[in-house]
Every structure is written in C-alpha cells, then in structure tokens.
C-alpha positions in Angstrom: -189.6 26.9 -62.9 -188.2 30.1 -63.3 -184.7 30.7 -65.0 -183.2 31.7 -61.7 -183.9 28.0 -60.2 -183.4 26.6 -63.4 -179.7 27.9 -63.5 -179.3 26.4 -59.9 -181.0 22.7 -59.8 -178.7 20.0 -60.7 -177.9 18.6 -64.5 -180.1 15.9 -65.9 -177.6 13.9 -67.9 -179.0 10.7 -69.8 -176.1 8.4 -71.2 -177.4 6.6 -73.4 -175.9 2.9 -73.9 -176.0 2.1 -77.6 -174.9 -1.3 -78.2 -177.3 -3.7 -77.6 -175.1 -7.0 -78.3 -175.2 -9.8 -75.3 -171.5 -10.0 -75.1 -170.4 -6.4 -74.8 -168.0 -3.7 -74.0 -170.2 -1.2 -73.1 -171.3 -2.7 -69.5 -167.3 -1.8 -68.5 -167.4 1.4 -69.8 -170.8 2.4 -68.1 -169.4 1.4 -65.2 -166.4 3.3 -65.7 -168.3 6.7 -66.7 -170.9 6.1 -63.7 -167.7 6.7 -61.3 -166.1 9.3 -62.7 -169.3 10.8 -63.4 -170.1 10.4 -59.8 -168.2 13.1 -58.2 -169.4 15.7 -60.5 -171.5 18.2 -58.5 -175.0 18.9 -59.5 -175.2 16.8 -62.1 -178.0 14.3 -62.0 -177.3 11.0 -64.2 -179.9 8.2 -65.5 -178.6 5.5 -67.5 -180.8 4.5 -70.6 -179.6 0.9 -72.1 -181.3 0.3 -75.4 -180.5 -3.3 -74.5 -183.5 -3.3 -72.1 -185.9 -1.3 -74.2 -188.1 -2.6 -76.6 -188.1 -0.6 -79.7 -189.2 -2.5 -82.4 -187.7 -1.7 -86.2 -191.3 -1.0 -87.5 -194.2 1.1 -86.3 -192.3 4.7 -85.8 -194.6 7.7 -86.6 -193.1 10.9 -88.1 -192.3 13.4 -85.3 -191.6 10.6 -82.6 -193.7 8.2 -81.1 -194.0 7.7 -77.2 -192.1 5.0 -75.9 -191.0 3.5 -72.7 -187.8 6.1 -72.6 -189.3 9.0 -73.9 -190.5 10.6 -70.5 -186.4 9.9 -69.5 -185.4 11.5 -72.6 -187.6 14.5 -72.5 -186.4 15.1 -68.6 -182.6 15.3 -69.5 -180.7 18.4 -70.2 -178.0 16.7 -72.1 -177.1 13.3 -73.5 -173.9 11.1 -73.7 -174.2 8.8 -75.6 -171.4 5.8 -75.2 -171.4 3.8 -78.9 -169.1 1.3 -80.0 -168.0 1.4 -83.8 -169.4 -1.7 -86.1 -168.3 -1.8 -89.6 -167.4 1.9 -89.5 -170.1 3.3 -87.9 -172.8 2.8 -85.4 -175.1 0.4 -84.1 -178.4 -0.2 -86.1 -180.3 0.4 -82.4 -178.9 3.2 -81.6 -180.6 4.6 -84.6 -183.6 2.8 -84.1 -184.0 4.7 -80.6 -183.1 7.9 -82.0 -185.8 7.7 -85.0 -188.4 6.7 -82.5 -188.2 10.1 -80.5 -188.3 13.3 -81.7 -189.1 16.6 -79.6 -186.7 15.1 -76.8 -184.0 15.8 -78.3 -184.6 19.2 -79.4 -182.4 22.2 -77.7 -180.1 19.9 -75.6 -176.6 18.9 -76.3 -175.0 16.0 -77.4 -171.6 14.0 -76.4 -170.0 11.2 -77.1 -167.9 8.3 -75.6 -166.7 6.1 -78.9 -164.9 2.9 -78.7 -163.2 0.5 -80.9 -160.5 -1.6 -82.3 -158.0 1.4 -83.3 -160.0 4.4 -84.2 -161.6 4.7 -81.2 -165.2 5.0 -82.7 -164.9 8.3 -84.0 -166.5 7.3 -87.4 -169.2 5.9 -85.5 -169.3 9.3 -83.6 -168.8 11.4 -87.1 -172.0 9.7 -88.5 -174.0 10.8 -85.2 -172.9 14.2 -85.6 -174.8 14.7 -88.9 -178.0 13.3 -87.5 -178.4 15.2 -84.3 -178.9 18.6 -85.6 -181.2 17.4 -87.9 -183.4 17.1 -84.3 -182.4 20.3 -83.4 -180.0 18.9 -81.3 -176.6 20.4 -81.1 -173.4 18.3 -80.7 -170.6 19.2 -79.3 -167.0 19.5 -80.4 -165.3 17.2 -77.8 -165.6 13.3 -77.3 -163.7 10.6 -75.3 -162.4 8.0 -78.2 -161.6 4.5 -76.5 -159.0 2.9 -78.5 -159.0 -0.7 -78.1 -160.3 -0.3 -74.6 -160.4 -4.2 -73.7 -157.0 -3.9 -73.8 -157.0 -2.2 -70.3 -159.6 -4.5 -68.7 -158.9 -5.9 -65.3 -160.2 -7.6 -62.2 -161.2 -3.8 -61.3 -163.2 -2.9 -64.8 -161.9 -0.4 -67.5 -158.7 1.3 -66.7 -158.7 4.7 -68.3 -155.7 6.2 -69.4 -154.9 9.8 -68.3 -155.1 11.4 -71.8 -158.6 9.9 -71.7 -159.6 10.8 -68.7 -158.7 14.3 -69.3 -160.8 14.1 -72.6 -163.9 12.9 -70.3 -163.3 16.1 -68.2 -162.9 18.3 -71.6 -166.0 16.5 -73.1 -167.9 16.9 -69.7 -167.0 21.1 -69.4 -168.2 21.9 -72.8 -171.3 19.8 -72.2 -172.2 21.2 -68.9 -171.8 24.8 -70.6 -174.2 23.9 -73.5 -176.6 22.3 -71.3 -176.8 25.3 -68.7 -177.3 27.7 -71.7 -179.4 25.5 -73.4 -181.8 24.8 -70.6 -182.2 28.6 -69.7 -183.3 29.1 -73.6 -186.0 26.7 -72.7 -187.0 28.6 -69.7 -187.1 31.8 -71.2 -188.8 30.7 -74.3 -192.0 28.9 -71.8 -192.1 31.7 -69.8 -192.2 34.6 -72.8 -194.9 32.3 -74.3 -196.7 32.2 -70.9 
C-alpha cells in the first residue's frame, strides 16, 4: 500500500476493554464509546474484550508471543484503551494482555478512557503512560476521565456529560493526528526498505 492510499483508507481503531470482572462498568461505557464513535468518518473500530480472551498469567516469551488478538492488534493504527481504576491503578489483565504482545504496539498511538469512584481513573491511566513507550508506543496527552460514571446510568446506558463528551472529541482529534502520521512513517519506512 502506498503512502498515498495509506493517508486515504479509513482508521483502524482497537479499544481495548480492560476490566475483565463479571459484574462490570465497562460493558456501559463500550456501548457508549461504540455510538459516539460511530459517526466518526473513516474510522474503522474493533472491539477487543480481554474478558473473552484467554491469556493465561504464565507462558509469555520475551518479545511477544502470538495469541488469539495479536493479528487484531497488529491491524490497528491506534488503540483506546477504556480501564477502570482498582486500588489506584489498573487491572492485573490489562497488563497481562499488554506483556503478551509486543511488535503490535510499536509506532501507533495510545488513548485512554479512565473511570472510577472520584478520580476518574487517571492514576490507572498515569501508570499506562509509563509502560507504553517502553513498546515504542506513544501516548497521547488527552483522555476522557469518568468520574463516578454509574452515577449517570439509566434505562438508556451511560449518560455522558458534555465536558466529557467534549474530552472524547479532544482525545479522539489528537489520536486521529498521531495515527495518520504514525501510519505514514510505517509506510515510508516498508517501502524505503523495499
């Protein structure tokens, strides 16, 4: 593909549902990102829930080990990544997933949805920040922070507030920039090589 088409086809965008618990939050929010997410032209969205991937806590090889998701993860120009915040920071399989891959993460960006009880999951969202690079991935500056969002649960799912709606459209820019740019370095780079 060259970086002409590449600058044209549609955004790959992987969110990535990190809690894994039965009785959950996240299922609301997903739901809630899926719509808004929906009328966003050329953007291409597949839904990875750890919850129905089986990553066990043993057996990861250093550089990444192939795995059910990794072909989904390798296809995505960027990730958001929705994580709730337990005990101040995030969930132990949303670490597990992201130790068990490696190269798929490399030159994409990063975003975040946080929730919890009244920080909004931004330590959980702080701690991901430091790991991510260490992939070569790079994270970006914005993220939508759910504070308390059962709070604003109804008949009709999660309703957003307009401060955080606005931060899903902040979040969403700056990650459709970095994944643009970031995708044509990976052209350019396969076709100099080629």
């Amino acid at each position: 593909m060259s970086t002409e088409t590449t600058a044209q086809s549609p955004l790959r965008l992987a969110v990535i549902i990190g809690s894994v618990r039965h009785e959950r939050f996240a299922d609301a929010i997903t739901s809630w990102l899926e719509t808004e997410l929906a009328t966003t032209d050329g953007l291409e969205v597949d839904v990875i829930d750890l919850a129905d991937v089986d990553l066990p806590l043993q057996g990861t090889r250093p550089g990444g080990t192939e795995t059910a998701i990794s072909g989904r993860l390798h296809a995505a120009d960027a990730y958001l990544v929705v994580t709730p915040e337990y005990n101040h920071s995030f969930p132990a399989a949303l670490k597990n997933a992201i130790d068990w891959h490696y190269q798929e993460w490399a030159y994409k960006p990063v975003a975040f949805v946080g929730y919890g009880a009244g920080s909004g999951g931004i330590r959980a969202i702080e701690q991901l920040r430091l790991i991510f690079p260490e992939l070569r991935a790079t994270t970006i500056r914005d993220a939508v922070l759910l504070a308390a969002p059962w709070t604003r649960f109804g008949e009709n799912g999660y309703k957003a507030t307009e401060g955080e709606r606005a931060a899903l459209t902040a979040t969403m820019t700056e990650l459709g920039w970095w994944a643009r740019t970031l995708r044509a370095g990976r052209v350019a780079e396969v076709e100099s090589a080629a």
